[in-house]
Structure formats: C-alpha cells, structure tokens
C-alpha positions, 0 to 999 in steps of 0.5 A: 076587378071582378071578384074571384069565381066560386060556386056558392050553393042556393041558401036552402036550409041543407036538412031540407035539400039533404030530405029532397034529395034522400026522398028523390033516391031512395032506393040509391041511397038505401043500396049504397049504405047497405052495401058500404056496410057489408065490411063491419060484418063480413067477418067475426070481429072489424079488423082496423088496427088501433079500433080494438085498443079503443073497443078495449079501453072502453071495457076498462073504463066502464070497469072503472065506472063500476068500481071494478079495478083500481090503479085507473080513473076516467078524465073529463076532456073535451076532444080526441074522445067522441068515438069512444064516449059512442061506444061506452055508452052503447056497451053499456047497453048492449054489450061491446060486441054490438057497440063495436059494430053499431057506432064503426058502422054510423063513423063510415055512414057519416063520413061516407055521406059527409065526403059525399054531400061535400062533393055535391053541396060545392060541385052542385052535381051528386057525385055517382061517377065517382062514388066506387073510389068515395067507398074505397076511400072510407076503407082506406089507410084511416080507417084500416089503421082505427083513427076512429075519432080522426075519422068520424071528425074529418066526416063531421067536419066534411058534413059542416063544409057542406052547410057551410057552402050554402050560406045562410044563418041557419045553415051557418048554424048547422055548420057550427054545431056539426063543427063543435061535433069535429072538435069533440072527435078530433082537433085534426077535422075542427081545424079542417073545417076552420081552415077551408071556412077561412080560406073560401072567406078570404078568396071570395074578397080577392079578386082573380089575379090575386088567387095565385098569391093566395095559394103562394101565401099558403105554400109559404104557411106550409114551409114556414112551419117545417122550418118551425119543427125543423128548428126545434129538436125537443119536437123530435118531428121526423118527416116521411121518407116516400116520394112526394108522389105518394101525396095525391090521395092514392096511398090511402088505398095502401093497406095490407102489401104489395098489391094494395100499392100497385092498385093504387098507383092503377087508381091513380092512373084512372083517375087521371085518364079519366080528368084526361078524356073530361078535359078533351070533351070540356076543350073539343066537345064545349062539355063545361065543367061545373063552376067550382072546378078551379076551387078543387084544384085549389083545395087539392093542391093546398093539401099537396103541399101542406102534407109535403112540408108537415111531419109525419110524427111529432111529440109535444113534451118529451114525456107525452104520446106522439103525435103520429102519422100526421101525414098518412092521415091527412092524405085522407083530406087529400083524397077527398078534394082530389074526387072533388076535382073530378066531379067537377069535371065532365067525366065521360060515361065509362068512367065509373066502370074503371072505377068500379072493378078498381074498388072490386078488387079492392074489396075483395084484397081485404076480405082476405086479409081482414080473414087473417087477422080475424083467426089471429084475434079468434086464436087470442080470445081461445088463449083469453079464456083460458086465464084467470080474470086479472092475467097481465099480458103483453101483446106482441104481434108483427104484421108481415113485412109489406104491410103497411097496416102495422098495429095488429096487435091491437086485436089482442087487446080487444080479445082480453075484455072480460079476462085479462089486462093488456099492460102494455097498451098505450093509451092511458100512459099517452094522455091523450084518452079519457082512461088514464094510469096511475102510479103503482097501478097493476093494470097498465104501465105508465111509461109511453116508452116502455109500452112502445118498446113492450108491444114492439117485442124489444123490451127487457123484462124487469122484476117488478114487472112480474108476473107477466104472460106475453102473448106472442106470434110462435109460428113462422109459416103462420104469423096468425098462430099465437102462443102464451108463456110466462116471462122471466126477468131478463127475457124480452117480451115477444121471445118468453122461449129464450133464455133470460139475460142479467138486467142491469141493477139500474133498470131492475130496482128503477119503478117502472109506474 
C-alpha cells in the first residue's frame, strides 16, 4: 500500500526561502504590512478589548519594579506572559504609549506573516487570492477582544509549522525555537503546534485507506474529552450556545453587532462559492489543486469538531480565573485552515475581488466603532487626570447589546496609568499573569469573583471597600459618555446615584483581601 499523499516542502533552510522570497516581492510585502498596520494608528489609543488591561498591568508592574506600590509582586513564570514581558520592556523605554503600539503592531506582523507562510510552506503557492480574508482574520474576534499572547502564540506557532513542513534538521531546529517562543506566549499556540507536528507524523506512516480512521480516532479524542468535562462539575465547563454553524471560522469577523454577522455569513458565502467555481475548473477544465488540499480539508474538519465538542469556559479550582472563550478563540485556528483550503484549490481570477470589498467593508465597520471607543477612553482619561495620584476606581462600562466585543471597560484601566488604581481589574487575582495581589493590599481586590461581579456593575458595596470612586456610562443616548461619583457602602458599583441599600453584617465585617 502506498503511503498517504501529503505535500512535503524542499529542505531548503526556511530563512533562505523566506529572504528569497521577501527579495522577489519587495515592494508586495512592504505594501501589504504598511497597510495591515494602518488600524494600530488610525485612531488615539488601539481599541481591543482586554489589550488595555494588559497595557495597565504593565504600568503596575513596572511600579512595583521601582518600589513605587506596595501590596503587589511580580512572579516569575514561564507562559501565558510574552506579549506583556515585550511591553514592559519597551515602556521602560519609551513610554507605554509607544510600547503599545510598537509590540500590537510586531503581534499582528507576525501572526499575519505566520498565517501566511503556513498557507504558502504547506499549499507550495503564495496565498494572494486569499490575503484580503488573511488581513480580516488578524483583526478578527482575537484580536478585538486583546488575546494578545493568545494571538502572538497562534502567529508563532503558524511560523513553526511552517518550518516544520520542510523538514530537515535545521529547519526542525527553527520550529523548535519558534515553539519554545509559542509556549511562552501561550499554552494554547504550543499545544497548536504539537498537535499538527504530531498528526502529520502520524499520517504520513498510514497508508490512504486508513486517514478516515485517523480523523474517526479524532472525532472520538474531541467527544472523549466533552464527556471528560461534562463528568466533572468542580470544572464547571459550559459549552457555547450558538449553532454549530458558527464553527467555520466566519465568526471571527463577528465584533462589533449585527452587521459584522451578517458580513460574515456573506464571507462565508463567498468563500464557498469561490471552492464552488475552483472545483468546476479542477473536474471540467483538468485546473489541479495543489497536493496538500486533501490535508486542509483534513486539518479543517479536526478543528470543526474539535471545537463542537470543547467548552467555551472552564475553571481549574474553584478559586482560579477561568478558562474562558476556549472556543471563540480556537475558531481563529479554524479560520486559518479553512483559507488553507482554499489556497489549495484553483481559485478562478475574480476571486479575490469578493474578497476584498468584503474585507473593505469591514475595515471601514471598525474604524467607526473603534472611533467610539476611542471617545470613551478620551472621556476617562479627562476623568483620570483630574484625581489625585492613588484614587481607587471600578471601572464599569456595558457594550451595547449587539456587540459581541464585551470588555470595553478595560479602556478605562488603560486610562488610570499614571493616576488611579483599577480595584477591580482582574488579573492579578487570576493567577494567571505575572502582577499578583496580596492580602490586605490597597491596590487591587483578590477575589476573582468580586471582580467580576465589580466590573459587571452587580456588586454590592462593602465598608471595607472605602473609599472607592466608580466610574461608570451616565448617559443612555451615549454609552461613551462617562461620569465619576464616590461610592457608599450598600450601593452598587455601576449605580453610585442611587441610594445605598443595608448590606448584611456577614458581608460587611467578611475581609474582602
């Protein structure tokens, strides 16, 4: 029997291929990155969700560094940490304006040209007919909701994979150290990368009747483990409820409302049209696909199903953050195998014409609503500087109903640097990021549940929590406009207007750190 069909790459060392290949497109490869940058500055501040939390934590920990707060420390640990080590370092430097845009702008450069020299190492073509979705995709869900070492990890890992499919010592070499690089962004784009390495391993010892078995085996990997967290409620794994349709990638394009959904499912439509037209040509007009096509549509369905059966959260103990949209991350994964395919396929000329008024459109929908965010974080910084150095806030900040894109808040964070501290931010009560909280600290609550129920306004003020000042949306025409009051025990941190209600003794006395 013959071994299963799969595109293997020249051993050529990938840098070489990758120089030969940046020195034959120049002037294409210098556009392309100029122009996939334009949204990090088109507007005063990058609007993306949890980026300003991690732009903020970066502040206090280089506080902490100079000895400037007390309450806080700085732990050593080895993933989940390399966006924010980029950024301190670089604000160290040059401020955390310029750091914020600097190391934003080099995680979108490489996951953009890690998704696309994945897509050319294993399809042996450049992936142009393709490239407006690979630009919508880096802007997509991911990165709007600031995964930032998510993101950078799933870029670096896509940058291994691709040294890997060319084989050879010293590109396994590369795709070690790129890996290595992964895991120190993000479990999530290690375990990417060693779960592809491990699969194309394992196909290319089978022979072809047996890659159906193979991808059953799978199936049943992913159901094995929804039973697994079904069977265990201390995980308290909760599933996503949207239709199983939403899982082929499109929903990245899902942001900021209504008309990001219905763009999608029109992406969606034209990429299928478009396999539809290359699948005509390939059976009437002899138009071959490119070898690894069958292996897309392999990778693409694992990733399917994979996140069908996963859960969408998840905690490991009952007093660690969450492991949250699992999910509604992975379908980034999705998307990318998904563009794969159809480089692969012989893709007719007008092709990448759908593509790009689609990705137009698109562009043009954010830079409205980034707009909007942007005068919200302009309106809390003017509140910022008007506190004296220490304020204590809650930041409390509804998107509206439609959008997907809930934590806008997090702007708000970003706009206390230098003057205020964000008491219910969550990450150093996660344990999940270098800037941790300890007892009795003034700065930031250690309790993941209060600062959930904090920052989603339903907390109930206590008398140890004093002083506090919430800074919260006070216009209902405008959800940009923003007001800052001092709480009272007995109020709730995103109504300080209302009148305070008796907190029971249990919660008033209990030690919130």
């Amino acid at each position: 029997m013959s071994a299963a069909p799969t595109y293997i790459a020249p051993r050529e060392f990938i840098l070489k291929s990758a120089w030969r290949f940046v020195r034959g497109n120049a002037f294409a490869v210098a556009a392309l990155s100029a122009l996939l940058l334009v949204p990090c500055f088109w507007h005063r501040r990058i609007q993306a969700g949890d980026l300003g939390s991690h732009i903020y934590n970066a502040w206090l920990a280089q506080l902490v560094k100079r000895h400037e707060v007390t309450g806080l420390v700085v732990v050593r640990q080895w993933s989940n940490v390399l966006f924010d080590l980029l950024v301190l370092r670089v604000a160290d430097l040059w401020g955390f304006v310029a750091a914020e845009r600097i190391t934003v702008s080099l995680v979108v450069l490489i996951f953009f040209w890690g998704s696309f020299s994945f897509i050319a190492s294993v399809s042996a073509r450049p992936p142009w007919m393709v490239t407006p979705f690979l630009f919508v995709v880096a802007y997509g869900y991911a990165f709007h909701m600031g995964f930032m070492n998510y993101y950078l990890s799933v870029g670096l890992a896509f940058l291994a994979l691709a040294a890997a499919s060319r084989n050879g010592t010293a590109n396994w070499t590369a795709a070690v150290l790129l890996a290595a690089l992964a895991l120190v962004a993000h479990p999530i784009g290690f375990a990417i990368f060693a779960g592809v390495a491990i699969y194309l391993a394992i196909r290319r010892m089978l022979p072809e009747p047996a890659l159906l078995a193979l991808l059953a085996a799978m199936a049943a990997l992913f159901y094995a483990l929804r039973l697994y967290f079904g069977a265990h409620p201390e995980l308290a794994a909760s599933w996503r409820c949207e239709s199983w349709l939403q899982l082929f990638g499109q929903d990245q394009m899902k942001v900021y409302g209504r008309h990001y959904e219905i763009l999608s499912w029109l992406a969606l439509g034209w990429g299928l049209l478009c396999a539809a037209a290359a699948a005509y040509d390939w059976l009437f007009r002899a138009k071959k696909p490119a070898a690894a096509l069958r292996l897309a549509v392999e990778l693409y369905a694992i990733t399917v199903i994979g996140t069908a059966c996963l859960p969408e959260n998840f905690r490991t103990t009952l007093y660690a953050g969450w492991v949250g949209l699992l999910v509604s991350r992975l379908t980034l994964v999705t998307a990318v195998f998904g563009l794969l395919g159809l480089a692969s396929l012989p893709l007719p000329r007008w092709s990448w014409r759908g593509a790009l008024l689609l990705a137009a459109v698109f562009f043009g929908l954010l830079y409205r609503d980034a707009g909007k965010l942007d005068r919200m974080e302009a309106n809390a910084r003017a509140l910022a500087k008007s506190m004296p150095f220490g304020t204590r806030i809650v930041a409390v900040a509804n998107a509206p109903e439609d959008w997907r894109v809930g934590f806008i808040y997090h702007s708000i964070d970003r706009a206390c640097i230098g003057h205020c501290f964000s008491y219910a931010n969550y990450e150093a009560s996660s344990l999940q990021f270098r800037v941790r909280a300890l007892p009795g600290n003034s700065v930031v609550t250690t309790s993941v549940d209060q600062s959930d129920d904090m920052s989603s306004g339903d907390y109930l003020v206590r008398k140890n929590d004093l002083p506090l000042l919430s800074i919260y949306q006070c216009d209902d025409a405008d959800f940009t406009v923003l007001c800052a009051l001092p709480l009272r025990e007995g109020q709730k941190t995103e109504d300080p207007e209302s009148d305070p209600v008796p907190v029971p003794d249990s919660e008033s006395d209990s030690e919130e750190n």
